[in-house]
N, C-alpha and C positions, 0 to 999 in steps of 0.2 A: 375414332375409326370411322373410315368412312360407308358406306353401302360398297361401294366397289372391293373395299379390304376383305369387309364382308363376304362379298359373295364368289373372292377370290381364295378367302380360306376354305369356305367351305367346298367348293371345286378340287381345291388340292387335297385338304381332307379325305372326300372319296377316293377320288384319284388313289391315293397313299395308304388309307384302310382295305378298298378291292386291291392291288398290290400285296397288302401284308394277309391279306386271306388266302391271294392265290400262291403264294410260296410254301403254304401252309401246305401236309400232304390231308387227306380226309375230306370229312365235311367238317363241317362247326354248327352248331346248332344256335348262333348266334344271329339275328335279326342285322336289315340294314343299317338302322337307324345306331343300334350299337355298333355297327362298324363305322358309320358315320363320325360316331364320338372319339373312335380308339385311335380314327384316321386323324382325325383334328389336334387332337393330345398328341401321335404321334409326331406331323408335322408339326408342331410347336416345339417340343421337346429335341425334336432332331435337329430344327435350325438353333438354336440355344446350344446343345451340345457341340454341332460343327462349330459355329460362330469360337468358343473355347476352346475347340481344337485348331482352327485357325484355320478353318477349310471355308465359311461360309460367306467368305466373298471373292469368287474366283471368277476367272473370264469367263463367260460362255457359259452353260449349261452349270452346272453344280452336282457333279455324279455320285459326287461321297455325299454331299449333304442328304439325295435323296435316295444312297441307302441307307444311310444310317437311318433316316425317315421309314423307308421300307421295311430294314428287318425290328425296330421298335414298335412300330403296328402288325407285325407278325409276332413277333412276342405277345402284344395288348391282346391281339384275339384271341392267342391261345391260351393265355393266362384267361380272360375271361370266360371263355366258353368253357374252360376246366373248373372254372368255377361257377358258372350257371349250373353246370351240368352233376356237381355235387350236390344241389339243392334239390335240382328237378326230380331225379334217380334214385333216390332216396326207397329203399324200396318200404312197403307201408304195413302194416303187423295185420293181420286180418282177424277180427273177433270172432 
């Protein structure tokens, strides 16, 4: 891979993690840098997924590819920040 692949995944990465944040209703208590990651995993996973469904080489723009992109990183965050936030909240027994 090259630095351009590079620095093109992780553009869309973003891009497709704030997407899947802001579909989300609340806040999330989850950091950029992990949305960063859910975006990146997202887009991966999404174009794999289209690509088998037979959507991810179409003329023009790609709309299914990047929701299915979309609501998989609104999943990734919600699932994670539900899970941060059972660790964090944890409430603590006072002696």
């Amino acid at each position: 891979m090259e630095i351009s692949g590079l620095v093109s995944a992780l553009v869309i990465g973003a891009a497709v993690g704030l997407l899947g944040r802001l579909v989300l209703p609340g806040r999330q208590h989850i950091g950029v840098l992990w949305t960063l990651v859910v975006g990146i995993a997202a887009a991966l996973l999404g174009s794999l997924l289209a690509s088998l469904l037979g959507v991810g080489a179409t003329r023009g723009v790609d709309w299914i590819e990047w929701l299915i992109q979309v609501v998989l990183a609104g999943l990734g965050v919600a699932g994670l920040d539900r899970a941060l936030a059972g660790t964090e909240r944890k409430p603590r027994l006072r002696e």
